[in-house]
N, C-alpha and C positions, 0 to 999 in steps of 0.2 A: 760454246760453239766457236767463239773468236779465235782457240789455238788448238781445236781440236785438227787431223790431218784430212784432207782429203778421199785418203784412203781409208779410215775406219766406217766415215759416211758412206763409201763405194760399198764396205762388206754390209753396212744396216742395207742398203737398197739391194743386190745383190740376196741377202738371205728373206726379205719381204717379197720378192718376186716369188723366189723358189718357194716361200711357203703358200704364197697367195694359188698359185700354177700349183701346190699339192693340195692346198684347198678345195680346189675345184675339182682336183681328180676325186677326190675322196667321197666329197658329195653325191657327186654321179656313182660313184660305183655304192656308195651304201643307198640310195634309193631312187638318183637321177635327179635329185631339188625336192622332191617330195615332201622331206621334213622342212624347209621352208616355209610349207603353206601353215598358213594362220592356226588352222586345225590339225594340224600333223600331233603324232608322236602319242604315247597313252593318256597322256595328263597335258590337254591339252588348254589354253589361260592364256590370259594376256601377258600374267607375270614371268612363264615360261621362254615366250615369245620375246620378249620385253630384253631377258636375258640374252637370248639365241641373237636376236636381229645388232642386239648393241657389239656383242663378241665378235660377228661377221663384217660389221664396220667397219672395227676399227683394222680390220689388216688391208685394206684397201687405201684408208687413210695414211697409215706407217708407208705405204707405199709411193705415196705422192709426195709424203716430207723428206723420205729418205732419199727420191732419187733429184728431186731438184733440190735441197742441200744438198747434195753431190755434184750437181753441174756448177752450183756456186761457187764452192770451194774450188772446183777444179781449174776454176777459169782464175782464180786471183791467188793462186800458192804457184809458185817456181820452181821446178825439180833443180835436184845437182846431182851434176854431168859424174860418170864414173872416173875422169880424170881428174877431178877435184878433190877426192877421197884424200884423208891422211895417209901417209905413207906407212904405217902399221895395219891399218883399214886394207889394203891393198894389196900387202900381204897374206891374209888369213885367204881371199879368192880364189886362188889354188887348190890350195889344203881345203876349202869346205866345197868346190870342185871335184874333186876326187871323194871325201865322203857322199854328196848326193849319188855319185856314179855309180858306187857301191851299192848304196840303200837301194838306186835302180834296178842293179843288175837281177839283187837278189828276191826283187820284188817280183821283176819278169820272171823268175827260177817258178816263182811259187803260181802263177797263175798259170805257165805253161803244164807245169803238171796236174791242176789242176782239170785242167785242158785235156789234156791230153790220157786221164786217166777217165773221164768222164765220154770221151769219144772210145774209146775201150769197150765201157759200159754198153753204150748203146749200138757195138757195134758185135756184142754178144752172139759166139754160135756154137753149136755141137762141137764142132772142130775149130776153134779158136783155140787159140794160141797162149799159152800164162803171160800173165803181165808181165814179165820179166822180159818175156823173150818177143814180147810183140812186137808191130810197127810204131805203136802210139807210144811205148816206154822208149824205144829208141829217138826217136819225133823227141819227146821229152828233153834224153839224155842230150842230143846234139845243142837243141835250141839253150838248154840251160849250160851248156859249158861256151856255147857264141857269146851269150848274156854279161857273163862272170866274168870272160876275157875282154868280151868287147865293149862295154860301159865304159870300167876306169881304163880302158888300153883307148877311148875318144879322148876322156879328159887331159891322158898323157900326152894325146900328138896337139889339142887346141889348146896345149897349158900358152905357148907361148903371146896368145892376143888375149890378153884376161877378158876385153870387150866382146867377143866371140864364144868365148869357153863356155858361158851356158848355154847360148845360141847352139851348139853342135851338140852338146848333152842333152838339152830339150828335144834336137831334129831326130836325133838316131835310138833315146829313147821314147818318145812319144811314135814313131814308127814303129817300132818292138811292141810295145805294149797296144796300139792301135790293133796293126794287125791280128798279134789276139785275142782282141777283143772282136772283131769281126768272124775269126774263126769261133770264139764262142757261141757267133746267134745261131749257127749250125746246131749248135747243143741244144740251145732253150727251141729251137724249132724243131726238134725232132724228138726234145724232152715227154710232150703232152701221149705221144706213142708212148714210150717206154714204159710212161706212167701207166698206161693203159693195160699194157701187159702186165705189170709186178700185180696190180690190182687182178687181172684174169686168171692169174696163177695161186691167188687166195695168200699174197701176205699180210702178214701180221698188221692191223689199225696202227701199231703206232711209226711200222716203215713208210706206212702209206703218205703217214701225213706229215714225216719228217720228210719226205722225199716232195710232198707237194709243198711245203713250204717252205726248202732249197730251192722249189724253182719259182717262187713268186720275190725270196728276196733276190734270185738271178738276174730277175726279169727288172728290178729297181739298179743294181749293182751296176747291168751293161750302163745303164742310161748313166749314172755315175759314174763307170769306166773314161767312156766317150770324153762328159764333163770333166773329166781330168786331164787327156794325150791330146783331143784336139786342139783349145787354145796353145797348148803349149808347143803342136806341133806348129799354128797359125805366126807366134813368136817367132820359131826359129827360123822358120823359111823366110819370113820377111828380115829377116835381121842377118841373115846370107847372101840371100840371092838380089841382084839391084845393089842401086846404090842412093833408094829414094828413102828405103824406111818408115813407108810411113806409119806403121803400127808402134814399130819402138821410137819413135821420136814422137809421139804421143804417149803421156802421161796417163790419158784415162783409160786407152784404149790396153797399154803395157798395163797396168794397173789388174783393169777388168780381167781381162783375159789371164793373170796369173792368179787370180783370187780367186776364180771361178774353175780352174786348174786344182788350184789347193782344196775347195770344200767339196771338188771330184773327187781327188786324189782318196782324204780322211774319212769321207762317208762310205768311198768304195771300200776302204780298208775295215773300216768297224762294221761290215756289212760282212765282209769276208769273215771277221772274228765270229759272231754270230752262225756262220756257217764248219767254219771249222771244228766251233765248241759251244754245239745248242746246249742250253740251258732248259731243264724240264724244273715244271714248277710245281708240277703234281710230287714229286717225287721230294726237293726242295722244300715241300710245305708237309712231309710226312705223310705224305696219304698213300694208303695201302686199302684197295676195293676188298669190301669182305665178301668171302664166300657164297654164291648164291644159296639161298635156303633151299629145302625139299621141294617146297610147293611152285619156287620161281623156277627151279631146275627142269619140272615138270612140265612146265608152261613151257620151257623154253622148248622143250623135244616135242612136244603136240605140236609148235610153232613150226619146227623143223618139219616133221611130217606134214602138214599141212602145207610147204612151201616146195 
């Protein structure tokens, strides 16, 4: 503990929250506390319970050590100021400057279309228009060549105050990708309809449930969206505007708030991977349903008549 950093104890407390806060969601929605009680569950024993009760401890525990170890450390470690940097150190700021801006630009590329192909969708009619030729591809196309031009064309005009240069790359993309993201809950709020249709129109069980379960990891992704643009949009406004600073001349509060940025950013991202290229495991594990026999076939048409 004596030379570990401030900052690794900020991400232990930082990821003991977030899991304790998923804890609890969980619980509630799988039965509201229920399996808590002493008698919950099939096989229910004190050895059962004994298990259950000691595993739900301890993330409350982790939770206390991790975040006051983190006010300790914070209070007795010294940051060094960005003018203090080596003079090769201070060169590379730039150049990896402009790579973030890039990785930005091209991030926003990918969720506007996202975006904007998925308001498309739900914006389905008779006389709608091919994607090509729509509002939503155009929406697309502009926002994604702003993104591409205007990311690394920030870092090029704030190259010259290296002090600033991420401060305006945070401001302008954590705006880009906020907004949206807010234009996304458009989609997840008007999603549960859509859903409601593709199911009225008799699709197939397995669109149904690829498409309900697009929108449950949706519904995690915004939250993890958010968790990624707003501290970092919180950083740069303070680190522009005034001359008090006082979010970046604090170590825990710069710290948090970019940590809590970055496990947005990465969760939102492997959240997206997951949506781009679901993975079936029925198919993965070789399984092919076999034919139903005469007599279930049978059943299954008397079923139909009867319904």
């Amino acid at each position: 503990m004596s030379t570990a950093s401030p900052t690794a104890y900020l991400l232990w407390a930082i990821l003991s929250v977030l899991f304790l806060g998923f804890l609890i969601y969980h619980l509630w929605s799988y039965d509201k506390f229920k399996c808590l009680h002493w008698s919950a569950g099939r096989q229910p024993g004190a050895f059962k319970r004994v298990m259950t009760y000691s595993y739900l401890a301890s993330v409350p525990l982790l939770v206390i050590y991790s975040i006051a170890t983190t006010a300790i450390k914070f209070k007795e470690v010294i940051p060094k100021p960005l003018n203090n940097y080596a003079s090769p150190n201070r060169h590379w700021i730039v150049p990896l400057g402009f790579v973030f801006s890039f990785a930005w630009g091209l991030e926003l590329i990918t969720h506007l279309e996202e975006l904007a192909f998925w308001m498309y969708l739900l914006h389905q009619r008779p006389q709608k228009a091919e994607w090509f030729e729509s509002w939503e591809y155009r929406m697309w196309y502009m926002g994604s060549m702003i993104a591409f031009i205007g990311m690394p064309l920030t870092a090029l005009v704030a190259r010259r105050d290296v002090i600033t240069l991420d401060a305006y790359i945070f401001l302008v993309g954590s705006s880009g990708s906020t907004g949206t993201t807010l234009l996304f809950l458009y989609v997840l709020w008007n999603f549960p309809k859509f859903l409601k249709h593709v199911k009225a129109e008799g699709a197939d069980p397995t669109v149904v449930v690829r498409l309900t379960t697009f929108y449950q990891l949706n519904l995690a992704r915004v939250v993890f969206r958010f968790l990624f643009t707003v501290p970092l949009l919180i950083v740069a406004v303070d680190g522009i505007v005034g001359s008090v600073h006082r979010i970046n001349r604090s170590v825990f509060w710069t710290d948090f708030l970019l940590m809590i940025a970055g496990i947005g950013c990465f969760v939102s991202t492997t959240i997206t991977l997951l949506i781009f290229f679901p993975r079936s495991f029925t198919k993965e594990a070789g399984y092919k349903p076999k034919p139903p026999t005469s007599i279930a076939a049978h059943a299954n048409s008397r079923n139909g008549m009867h319904n």
